[in-house]
BAROBA-350228 format. One record per atom (N, C-alpha, C, CB): x negated, y, z negated; residue in one letter. Coordinates in steps of 0.1 Angstrom, whole numbers, padded with zeros to 4 digits, always signed. Glycine has a CB too. Layout:
N
XYZa ...
//
This chain:
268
-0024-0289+0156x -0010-0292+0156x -0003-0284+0146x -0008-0307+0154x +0006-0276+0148x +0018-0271+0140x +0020-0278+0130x +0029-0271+0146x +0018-0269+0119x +0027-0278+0104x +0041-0272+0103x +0020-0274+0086x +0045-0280+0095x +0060-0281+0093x +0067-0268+0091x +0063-0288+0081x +0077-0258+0100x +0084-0248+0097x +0085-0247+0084x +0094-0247+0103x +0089-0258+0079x +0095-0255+0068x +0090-0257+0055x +0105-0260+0068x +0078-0255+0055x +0067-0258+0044x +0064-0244+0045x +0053-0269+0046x +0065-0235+0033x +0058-0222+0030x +0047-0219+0028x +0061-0218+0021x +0035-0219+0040x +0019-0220+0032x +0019-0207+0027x +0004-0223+0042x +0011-0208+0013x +0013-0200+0003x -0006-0199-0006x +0027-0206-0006x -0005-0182-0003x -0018-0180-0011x -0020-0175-0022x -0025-0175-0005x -0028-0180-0034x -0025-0174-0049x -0034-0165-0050x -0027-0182-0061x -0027-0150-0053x -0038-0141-0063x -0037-0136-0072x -0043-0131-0059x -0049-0142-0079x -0052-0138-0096x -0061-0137-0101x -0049-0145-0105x -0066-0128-0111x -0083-0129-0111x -0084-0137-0124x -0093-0114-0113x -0075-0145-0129x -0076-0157-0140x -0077-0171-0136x -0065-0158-0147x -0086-0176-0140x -0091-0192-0132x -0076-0198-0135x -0108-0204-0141x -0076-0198-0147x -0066-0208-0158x -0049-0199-0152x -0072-0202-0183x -0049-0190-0150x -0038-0190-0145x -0032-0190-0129x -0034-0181-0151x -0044-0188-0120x -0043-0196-0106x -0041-0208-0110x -0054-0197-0096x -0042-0217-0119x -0046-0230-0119x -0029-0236-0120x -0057-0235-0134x -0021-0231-0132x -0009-0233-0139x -0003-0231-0122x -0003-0219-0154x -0003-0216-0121x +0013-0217-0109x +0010-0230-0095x +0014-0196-0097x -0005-0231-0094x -0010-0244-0082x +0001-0255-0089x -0031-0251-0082x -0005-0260-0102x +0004-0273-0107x +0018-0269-0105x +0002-0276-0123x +0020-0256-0108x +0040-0259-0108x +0044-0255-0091x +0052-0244-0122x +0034-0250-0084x +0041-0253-0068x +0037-0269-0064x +0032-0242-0054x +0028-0272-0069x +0028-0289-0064x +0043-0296-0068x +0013-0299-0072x +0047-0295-0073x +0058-0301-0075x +0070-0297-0065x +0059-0299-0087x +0066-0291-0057x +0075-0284-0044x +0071-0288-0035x +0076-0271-0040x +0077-0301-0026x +0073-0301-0016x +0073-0291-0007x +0077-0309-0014x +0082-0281-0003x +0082-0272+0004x +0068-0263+0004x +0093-0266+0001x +0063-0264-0003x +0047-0255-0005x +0042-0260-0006x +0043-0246-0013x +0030-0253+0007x +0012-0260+0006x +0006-0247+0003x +0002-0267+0024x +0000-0246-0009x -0015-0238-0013x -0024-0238+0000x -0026-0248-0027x -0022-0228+0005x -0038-0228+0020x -0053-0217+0015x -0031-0216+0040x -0047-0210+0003x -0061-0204-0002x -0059-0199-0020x -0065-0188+0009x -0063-0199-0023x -0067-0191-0036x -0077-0176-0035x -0076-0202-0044x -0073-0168-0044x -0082-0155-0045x -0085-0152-0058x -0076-0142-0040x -0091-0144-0057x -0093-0142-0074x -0097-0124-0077x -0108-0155-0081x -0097-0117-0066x -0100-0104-0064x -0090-0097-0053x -0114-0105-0060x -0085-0084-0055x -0082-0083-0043x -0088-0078-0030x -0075-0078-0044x -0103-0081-0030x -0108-0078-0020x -0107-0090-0009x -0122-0073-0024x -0112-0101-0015x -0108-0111-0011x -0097-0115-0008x -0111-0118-0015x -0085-0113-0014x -0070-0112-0010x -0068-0112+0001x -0064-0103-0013x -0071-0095+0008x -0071-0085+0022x -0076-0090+0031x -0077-0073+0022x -0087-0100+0029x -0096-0111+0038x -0087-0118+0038x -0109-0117+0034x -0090-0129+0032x -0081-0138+0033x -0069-0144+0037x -0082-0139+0029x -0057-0130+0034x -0046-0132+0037x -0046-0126+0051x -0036-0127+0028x -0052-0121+0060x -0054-0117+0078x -0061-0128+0080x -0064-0102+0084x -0071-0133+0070x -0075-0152+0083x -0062-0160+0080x -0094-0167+0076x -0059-0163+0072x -0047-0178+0069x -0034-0168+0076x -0043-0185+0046x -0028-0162+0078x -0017-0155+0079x -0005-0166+0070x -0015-0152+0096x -0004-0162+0055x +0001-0174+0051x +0019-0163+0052x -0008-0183+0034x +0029-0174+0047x +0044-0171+0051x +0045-0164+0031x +0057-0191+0057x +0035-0167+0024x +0042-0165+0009x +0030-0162+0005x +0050-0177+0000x +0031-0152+0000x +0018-0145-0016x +0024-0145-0030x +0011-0126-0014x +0015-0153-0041x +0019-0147-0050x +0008-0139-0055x +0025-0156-0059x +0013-0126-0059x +0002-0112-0059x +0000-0114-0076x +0010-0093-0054x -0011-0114-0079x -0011-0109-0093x -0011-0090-0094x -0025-0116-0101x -0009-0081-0107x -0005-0068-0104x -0021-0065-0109x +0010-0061-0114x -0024-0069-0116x -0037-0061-0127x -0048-0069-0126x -0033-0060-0146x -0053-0061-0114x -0068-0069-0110x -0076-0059-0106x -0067-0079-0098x -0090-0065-0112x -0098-0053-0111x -0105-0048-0100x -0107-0053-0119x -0107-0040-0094x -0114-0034-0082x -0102-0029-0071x -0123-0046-0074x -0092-0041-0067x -0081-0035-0065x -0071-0041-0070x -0080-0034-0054x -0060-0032-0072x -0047-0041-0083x -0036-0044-0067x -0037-0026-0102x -0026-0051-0073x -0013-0062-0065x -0010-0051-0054x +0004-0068-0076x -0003-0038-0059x +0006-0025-0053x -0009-0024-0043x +0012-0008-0067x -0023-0019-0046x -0030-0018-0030x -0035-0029-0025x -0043-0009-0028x -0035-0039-0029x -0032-0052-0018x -0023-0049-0011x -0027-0066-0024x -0013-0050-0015x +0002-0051-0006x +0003-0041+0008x +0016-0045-0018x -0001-0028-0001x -0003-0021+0011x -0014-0014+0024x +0001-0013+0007x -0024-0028+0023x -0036-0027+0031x -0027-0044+0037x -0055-0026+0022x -0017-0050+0037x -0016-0060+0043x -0004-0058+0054x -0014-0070+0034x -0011-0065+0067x +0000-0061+0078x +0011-0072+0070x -0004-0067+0099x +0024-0065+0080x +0038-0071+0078x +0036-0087+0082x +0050-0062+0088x +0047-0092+0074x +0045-0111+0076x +0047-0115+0067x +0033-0119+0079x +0033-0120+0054x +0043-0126+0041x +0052-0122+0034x +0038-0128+0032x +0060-0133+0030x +0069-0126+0016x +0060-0123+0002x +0082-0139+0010x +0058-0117-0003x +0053-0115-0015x +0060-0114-0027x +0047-0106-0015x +0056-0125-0034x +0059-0124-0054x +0050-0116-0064x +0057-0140-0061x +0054-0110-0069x +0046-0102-0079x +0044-0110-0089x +0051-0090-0084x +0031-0108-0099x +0032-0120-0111x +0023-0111-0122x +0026-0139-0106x +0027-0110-0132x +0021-0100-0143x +0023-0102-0155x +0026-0088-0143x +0015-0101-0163x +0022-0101-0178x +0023-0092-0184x +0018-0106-0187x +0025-0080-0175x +0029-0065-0180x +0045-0064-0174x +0016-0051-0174x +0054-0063-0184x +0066-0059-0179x +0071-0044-0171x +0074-0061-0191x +0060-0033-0174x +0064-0016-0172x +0068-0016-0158x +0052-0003-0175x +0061-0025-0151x +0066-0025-0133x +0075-0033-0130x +0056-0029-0121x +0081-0039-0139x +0098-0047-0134x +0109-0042-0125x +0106-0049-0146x +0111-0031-0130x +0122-0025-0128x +0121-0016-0116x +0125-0019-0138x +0110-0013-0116x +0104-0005-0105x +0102-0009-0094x +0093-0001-0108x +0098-0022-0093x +0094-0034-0082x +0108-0035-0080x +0084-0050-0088x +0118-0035-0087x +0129-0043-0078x +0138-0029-0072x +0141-0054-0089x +0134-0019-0080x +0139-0005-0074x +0135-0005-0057x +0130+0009-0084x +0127-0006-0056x +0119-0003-0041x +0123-0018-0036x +0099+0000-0041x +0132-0030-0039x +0130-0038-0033x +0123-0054-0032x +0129-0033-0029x +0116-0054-0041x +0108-0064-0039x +0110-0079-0040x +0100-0062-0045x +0105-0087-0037x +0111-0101-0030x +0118-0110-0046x +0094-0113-0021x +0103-0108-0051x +0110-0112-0065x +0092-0106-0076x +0118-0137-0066x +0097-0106-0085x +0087-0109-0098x +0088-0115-0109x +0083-0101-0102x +0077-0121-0111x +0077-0133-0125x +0066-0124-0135x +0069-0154-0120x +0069-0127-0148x +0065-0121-0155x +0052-0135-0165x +0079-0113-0160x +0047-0134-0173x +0033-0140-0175x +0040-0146-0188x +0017-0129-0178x +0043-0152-0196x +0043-0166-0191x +0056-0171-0185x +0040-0175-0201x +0062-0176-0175x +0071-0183-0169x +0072-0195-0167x +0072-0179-0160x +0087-0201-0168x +0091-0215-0170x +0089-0218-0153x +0108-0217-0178x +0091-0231-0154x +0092-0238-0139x +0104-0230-0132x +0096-0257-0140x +0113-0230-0144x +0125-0226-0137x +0128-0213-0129x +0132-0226-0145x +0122-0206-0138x +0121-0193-0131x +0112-0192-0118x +0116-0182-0142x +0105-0200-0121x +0092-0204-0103x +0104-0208-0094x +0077-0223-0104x +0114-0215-0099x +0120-0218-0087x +0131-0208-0081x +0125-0230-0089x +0138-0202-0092x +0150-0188-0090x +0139-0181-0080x +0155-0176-0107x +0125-0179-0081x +0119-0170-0069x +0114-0174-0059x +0111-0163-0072x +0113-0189-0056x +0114-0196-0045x +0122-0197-0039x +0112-0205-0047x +0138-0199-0043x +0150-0196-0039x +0150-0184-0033x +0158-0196-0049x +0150-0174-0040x +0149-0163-0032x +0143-0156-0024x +0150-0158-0036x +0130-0164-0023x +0122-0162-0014x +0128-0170-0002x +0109-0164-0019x +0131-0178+0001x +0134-0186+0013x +0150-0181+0015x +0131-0202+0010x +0155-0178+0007x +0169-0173+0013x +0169-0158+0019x +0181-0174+0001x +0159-0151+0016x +0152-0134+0022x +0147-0144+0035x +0134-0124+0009x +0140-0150+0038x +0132-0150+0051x +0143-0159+0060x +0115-0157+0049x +0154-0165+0053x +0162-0171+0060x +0170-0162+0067x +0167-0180+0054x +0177-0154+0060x +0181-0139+0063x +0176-0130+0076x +0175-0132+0052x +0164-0132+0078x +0153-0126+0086x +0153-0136+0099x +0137-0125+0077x +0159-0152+0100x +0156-0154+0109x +0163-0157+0121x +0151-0159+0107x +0161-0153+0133x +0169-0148+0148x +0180-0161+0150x +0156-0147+0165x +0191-0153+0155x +0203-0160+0157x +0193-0174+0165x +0218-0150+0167x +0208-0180+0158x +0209-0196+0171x +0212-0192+0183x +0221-0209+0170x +0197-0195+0188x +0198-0197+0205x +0187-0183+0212x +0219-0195+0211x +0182-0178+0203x +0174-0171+0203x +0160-0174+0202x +0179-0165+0195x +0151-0170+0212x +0134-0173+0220x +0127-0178+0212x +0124-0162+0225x +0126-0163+0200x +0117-0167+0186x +0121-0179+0180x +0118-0157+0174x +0115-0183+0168x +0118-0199+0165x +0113-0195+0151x +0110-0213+0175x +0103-0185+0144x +0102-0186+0130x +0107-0170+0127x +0086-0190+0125x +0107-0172+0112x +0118-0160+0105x +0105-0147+0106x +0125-0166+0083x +0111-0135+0108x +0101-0119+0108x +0103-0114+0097x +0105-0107+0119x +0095-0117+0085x +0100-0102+0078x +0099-0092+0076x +0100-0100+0071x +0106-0087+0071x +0097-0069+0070x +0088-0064+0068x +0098-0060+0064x +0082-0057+0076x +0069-0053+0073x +0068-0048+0055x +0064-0038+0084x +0051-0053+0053x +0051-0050+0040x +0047-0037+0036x +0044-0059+0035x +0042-0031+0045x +0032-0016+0041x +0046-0007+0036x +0021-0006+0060x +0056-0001+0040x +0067+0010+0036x +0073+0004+0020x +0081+0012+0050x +0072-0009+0017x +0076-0013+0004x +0064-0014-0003x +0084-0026+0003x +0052-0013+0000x +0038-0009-0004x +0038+0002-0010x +0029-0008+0004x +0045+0014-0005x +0035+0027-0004x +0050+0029-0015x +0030+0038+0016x +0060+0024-0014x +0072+0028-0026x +0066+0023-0039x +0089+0020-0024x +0060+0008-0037x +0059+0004-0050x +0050+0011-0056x +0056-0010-0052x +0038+0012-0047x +0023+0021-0052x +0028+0035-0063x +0013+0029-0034x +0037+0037-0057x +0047+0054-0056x +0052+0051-0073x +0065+0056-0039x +0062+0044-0073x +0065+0034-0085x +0064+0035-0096x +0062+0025-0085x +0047+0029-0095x +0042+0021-0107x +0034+0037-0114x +0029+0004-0102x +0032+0045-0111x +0027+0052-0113x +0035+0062-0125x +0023+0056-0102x +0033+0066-0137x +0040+0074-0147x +0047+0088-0138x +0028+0079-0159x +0053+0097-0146x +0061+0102-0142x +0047+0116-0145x +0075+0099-0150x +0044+0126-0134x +0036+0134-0137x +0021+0133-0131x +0037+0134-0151x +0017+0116-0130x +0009+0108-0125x +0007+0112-0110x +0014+0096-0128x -0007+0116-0109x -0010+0115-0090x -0020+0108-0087x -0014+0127-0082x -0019+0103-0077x -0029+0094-0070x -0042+0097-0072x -0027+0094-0055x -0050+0088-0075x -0060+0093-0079x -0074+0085-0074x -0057+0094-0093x -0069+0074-0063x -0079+0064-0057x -0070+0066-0041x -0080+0045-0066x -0074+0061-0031x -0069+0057-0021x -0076+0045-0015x -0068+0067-0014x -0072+0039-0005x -0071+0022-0001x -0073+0026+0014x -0054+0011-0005x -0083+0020+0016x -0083+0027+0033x -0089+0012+0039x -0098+0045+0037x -0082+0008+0051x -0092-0004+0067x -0096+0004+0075x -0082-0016+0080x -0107-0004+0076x -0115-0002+0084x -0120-0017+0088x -0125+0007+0079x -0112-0023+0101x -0113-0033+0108x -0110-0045+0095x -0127-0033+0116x -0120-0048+0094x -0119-0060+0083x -0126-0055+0072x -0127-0075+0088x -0130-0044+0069x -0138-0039+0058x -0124-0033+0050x -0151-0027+0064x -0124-0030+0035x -0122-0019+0029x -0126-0011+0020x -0117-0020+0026x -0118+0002+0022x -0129+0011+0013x -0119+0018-0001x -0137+0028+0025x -0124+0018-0008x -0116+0027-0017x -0121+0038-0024x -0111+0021-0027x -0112+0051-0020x -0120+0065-0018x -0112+0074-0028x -0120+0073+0000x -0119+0076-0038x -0121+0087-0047x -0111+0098-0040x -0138+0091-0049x -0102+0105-0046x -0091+0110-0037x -0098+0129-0042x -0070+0104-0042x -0108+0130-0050x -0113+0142-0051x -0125+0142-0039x -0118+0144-0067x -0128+0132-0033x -0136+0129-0019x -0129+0131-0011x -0141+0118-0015x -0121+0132-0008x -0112+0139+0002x -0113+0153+0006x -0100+0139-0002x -0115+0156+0017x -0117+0172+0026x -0105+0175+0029x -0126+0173+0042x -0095+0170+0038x -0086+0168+0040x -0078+0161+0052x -0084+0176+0039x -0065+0159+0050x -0057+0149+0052x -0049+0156+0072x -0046+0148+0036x -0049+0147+0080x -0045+0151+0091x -0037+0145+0100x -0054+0155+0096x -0022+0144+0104x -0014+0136+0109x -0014+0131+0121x -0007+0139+0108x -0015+0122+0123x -0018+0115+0140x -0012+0103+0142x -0036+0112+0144x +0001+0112+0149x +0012+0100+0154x +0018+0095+0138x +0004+0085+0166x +0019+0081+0141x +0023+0078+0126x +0012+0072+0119x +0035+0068+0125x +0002+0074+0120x -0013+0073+0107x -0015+0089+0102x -0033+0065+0117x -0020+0089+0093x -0031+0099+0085x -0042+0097+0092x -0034+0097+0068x -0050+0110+0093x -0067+0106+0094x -0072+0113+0081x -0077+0112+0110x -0074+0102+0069x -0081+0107+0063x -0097+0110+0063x -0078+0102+0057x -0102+0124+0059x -0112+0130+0069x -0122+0130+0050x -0106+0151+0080x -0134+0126+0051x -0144+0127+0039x -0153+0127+0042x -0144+0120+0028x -0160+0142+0037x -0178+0141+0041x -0180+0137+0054x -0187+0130+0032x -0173+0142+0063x -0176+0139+0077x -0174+0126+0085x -0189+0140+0078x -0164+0117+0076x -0161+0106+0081x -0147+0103+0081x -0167+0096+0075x -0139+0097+0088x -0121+0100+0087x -0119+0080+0094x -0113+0119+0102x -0113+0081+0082x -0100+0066+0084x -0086+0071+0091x -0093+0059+0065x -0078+0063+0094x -0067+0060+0094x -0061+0052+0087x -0065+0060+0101x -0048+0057+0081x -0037+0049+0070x -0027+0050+0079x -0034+0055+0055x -0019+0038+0080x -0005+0042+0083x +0008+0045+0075x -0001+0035+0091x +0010+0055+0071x +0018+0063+0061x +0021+0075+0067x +0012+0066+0048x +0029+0084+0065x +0036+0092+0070x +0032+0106+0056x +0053+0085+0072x +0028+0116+0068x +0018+0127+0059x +0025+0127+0046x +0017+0144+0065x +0041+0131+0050x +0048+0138+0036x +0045+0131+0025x +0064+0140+0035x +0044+0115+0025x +0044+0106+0016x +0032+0107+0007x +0046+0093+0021x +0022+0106+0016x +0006+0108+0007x +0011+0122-0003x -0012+0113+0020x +0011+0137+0004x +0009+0148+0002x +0016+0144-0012x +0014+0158+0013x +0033+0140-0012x +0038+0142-0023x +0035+0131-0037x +0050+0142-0019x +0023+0119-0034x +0014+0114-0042x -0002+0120-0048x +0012+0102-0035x +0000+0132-0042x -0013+0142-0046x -0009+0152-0056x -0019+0151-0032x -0021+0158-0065x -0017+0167-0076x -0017+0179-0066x -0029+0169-0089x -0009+0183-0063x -0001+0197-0061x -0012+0215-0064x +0014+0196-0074x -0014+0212-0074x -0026+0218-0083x -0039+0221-0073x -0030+0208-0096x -0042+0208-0064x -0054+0207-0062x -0053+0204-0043x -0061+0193-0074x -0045+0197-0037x -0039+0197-0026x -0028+0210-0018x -0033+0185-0028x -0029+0214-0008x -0020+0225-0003x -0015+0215+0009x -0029+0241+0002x -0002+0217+0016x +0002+0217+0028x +0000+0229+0037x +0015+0214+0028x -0014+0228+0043x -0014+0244+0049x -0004+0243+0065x -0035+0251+0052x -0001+0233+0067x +0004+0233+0084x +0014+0220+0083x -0010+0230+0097x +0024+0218+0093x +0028+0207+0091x +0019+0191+0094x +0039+0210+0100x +0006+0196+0103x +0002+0184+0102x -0012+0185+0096x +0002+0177+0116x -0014+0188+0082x -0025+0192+0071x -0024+0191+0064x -0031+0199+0069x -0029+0183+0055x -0031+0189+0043x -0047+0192+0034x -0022+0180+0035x -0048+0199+0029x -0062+0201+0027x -0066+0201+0010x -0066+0215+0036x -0079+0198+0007x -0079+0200-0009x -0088+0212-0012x -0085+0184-0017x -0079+0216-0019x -0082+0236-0022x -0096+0243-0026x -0075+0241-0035x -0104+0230-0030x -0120+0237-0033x -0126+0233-0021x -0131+0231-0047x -0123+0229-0013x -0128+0227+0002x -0126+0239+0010x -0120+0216+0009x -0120+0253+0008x -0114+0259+0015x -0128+0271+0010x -0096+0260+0011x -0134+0276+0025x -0143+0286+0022x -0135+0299+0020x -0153+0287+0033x -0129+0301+0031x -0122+0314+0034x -0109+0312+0043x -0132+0323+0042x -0100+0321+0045x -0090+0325+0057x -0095+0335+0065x -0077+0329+0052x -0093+0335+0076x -0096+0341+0090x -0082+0344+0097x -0106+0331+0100x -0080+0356+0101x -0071+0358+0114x -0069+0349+0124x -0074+0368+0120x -0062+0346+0131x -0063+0333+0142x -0063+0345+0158x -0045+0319+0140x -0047+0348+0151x -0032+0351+0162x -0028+0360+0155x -0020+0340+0165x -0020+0365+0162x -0003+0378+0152x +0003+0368+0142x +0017+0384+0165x +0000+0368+0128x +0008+0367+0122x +0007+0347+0120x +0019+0376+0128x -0008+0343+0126x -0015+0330+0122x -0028+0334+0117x -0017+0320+0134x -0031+0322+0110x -0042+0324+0100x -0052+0309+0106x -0035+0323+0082x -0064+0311+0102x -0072+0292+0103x -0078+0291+0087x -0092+0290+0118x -0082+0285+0080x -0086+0282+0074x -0097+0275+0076x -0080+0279+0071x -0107+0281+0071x -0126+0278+0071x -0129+0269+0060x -0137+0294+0070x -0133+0255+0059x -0135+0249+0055x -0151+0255+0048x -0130+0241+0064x -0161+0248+0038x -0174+0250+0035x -0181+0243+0046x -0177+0245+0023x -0174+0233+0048x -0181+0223+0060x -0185+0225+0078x -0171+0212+0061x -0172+0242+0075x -0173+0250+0092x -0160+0245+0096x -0187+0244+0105x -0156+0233+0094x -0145+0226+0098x -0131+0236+0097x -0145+0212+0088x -0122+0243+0112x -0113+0253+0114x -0102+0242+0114x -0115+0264+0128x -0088+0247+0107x -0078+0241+0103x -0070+0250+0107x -0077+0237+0091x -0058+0251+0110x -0046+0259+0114x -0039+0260+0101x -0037+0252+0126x -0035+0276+0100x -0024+0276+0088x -0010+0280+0091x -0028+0285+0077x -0003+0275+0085x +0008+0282+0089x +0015+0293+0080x +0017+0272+0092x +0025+0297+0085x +0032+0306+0074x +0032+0302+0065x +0043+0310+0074x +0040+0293+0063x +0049+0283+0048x +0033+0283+0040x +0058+0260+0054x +0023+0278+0052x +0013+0270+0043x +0003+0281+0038x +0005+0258+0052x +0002+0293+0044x -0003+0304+0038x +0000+0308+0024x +0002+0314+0045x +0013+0308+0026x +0023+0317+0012x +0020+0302+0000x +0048+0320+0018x +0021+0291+0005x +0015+0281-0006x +0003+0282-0008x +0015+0268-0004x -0006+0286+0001x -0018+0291-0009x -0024+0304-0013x -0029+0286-0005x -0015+0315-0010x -0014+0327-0020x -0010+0320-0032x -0003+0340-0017x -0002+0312-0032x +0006+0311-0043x -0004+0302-0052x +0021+0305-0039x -0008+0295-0045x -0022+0283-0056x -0032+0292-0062x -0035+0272-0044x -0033+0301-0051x -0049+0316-0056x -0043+0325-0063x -0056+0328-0041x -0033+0325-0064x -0029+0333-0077x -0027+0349-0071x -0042+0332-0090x -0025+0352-0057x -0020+0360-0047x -0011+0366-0047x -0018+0356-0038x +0001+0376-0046x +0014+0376-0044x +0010+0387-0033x +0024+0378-0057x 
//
């Protein structure tokens, strides 16, 4: 039987016993919220939040194995998400890209509730006129405010230096110097390593421009490849090139993407 529309089930992640514990006590005092899981990892998070499909997460940011920003963006669209930290450097950043709300480590009741508030006035926002089929609120997908915040939190100069990959109900997280290279298909990446390739759904330009430059080329519009991976260049066509991988693996180059890697090799 259906629970109440209007009860927020809501799941906590934190890898602190004692501070999952605090925010449980100060949502019990809301009737509007039922606790349906706890986490304490974000591996378990990613599980968990695809079995409960809960309406509210509160994310913790700094957790080990995976932190809040690649939660967020290994989770289909649906919950609202709260950020919760006791590092202030992603405040500003989190609300730059949008985000629903964040509380900072230690927080009053009160402030629990200013982001309750705004959490239910965002998804109220979100839900279909009167008289309209659907009956509960849609929000926005979470992965494109994922891949901003991820983008974000990162220093200025800073490149990606892990990646977050599904695989059904599994995840992996891949060393981004393991990477062969990167290849566009439709709107996912196939990321390709040692002979094995995921899909992400992100949009090439976005990864490419989270990569060290230094060490990554755009050889084609739909490639990108990482530069000690690159055996040789070969003639294709008039005035096309392929790119021979160590692995054998043939890549298309283009002009643009040529002249970027004269320009990496130190070529003119």
């Amino acid at each position: 039987m259906p629970g109440d529309p209007r009860v927020l089930r809501t799941v906590i992640v934190d890898d602190e016993a004692p501070a999952r514990g605090l925010l449980r006590e100060y949502l019990g005092a809301d009737g509007g919220i039922e606790v349906v899981a706890e986490c304490a990892n974000g591996f378990e998070a990613v599980k968990t939040i695809a079995e409960v499909k809960p309406d509210l997460v509160f994310l913790d940011v700094q957790m080990p194995k995976l932190d809040g920003f690649e939660v967020l963006e290994l989770l289909d669209a649906g919950p609202s998400v709260v950020f919760v930290t006791a590092f202030d450097a992603y405040a500003l950043r989190a609300f730059e890209v949008n985000a629903v709300d964040y509380l900072l480590k230690p927080f009053a009741r009160e402030r629990l509730a200013e982001a309750l508030a705004r959490v239910r006035e965002r998804r109220a926002a979100a839900q279909p006129a009167s008289g309209s089929a659907a009956s509960a609120a849609t929000p926005a997908p979470a992965v494109p405010a994922a891949v901003a915040l991820s983008a974000a939190a990162r220093a200025p100069g800073q490149f990606m230096e892990r990646m977050v990959l599904r695989d059904g109900a599994r995840v992996h997280v891949l060393a981004v110097e393991k990477i062969d290279y990167l290849e566009a298909q439709d709107d996912y990446v196939a990321v390709h390593s040692e002979g094995k390739a995921w899909l992400k759904p992100q949009p090439l330009g976005e990864i490419a421009e989270a990569l060290d430059p230094e060490r990554f080329v755009r050889i084609h519009r739909s490639y990108v490849l990482r530069l000690d991976r690159l055996a040789r260049l070969e003639p294709y066509a008039k005035d096309s090139r392929v790119a021979v991988l160590h692995s054998g693996k043939e890549l298309p180059v283009s002009r643009a993407g040529y002249a970027r890697l004269r320009e990496l090799m130190g070529e003119t």
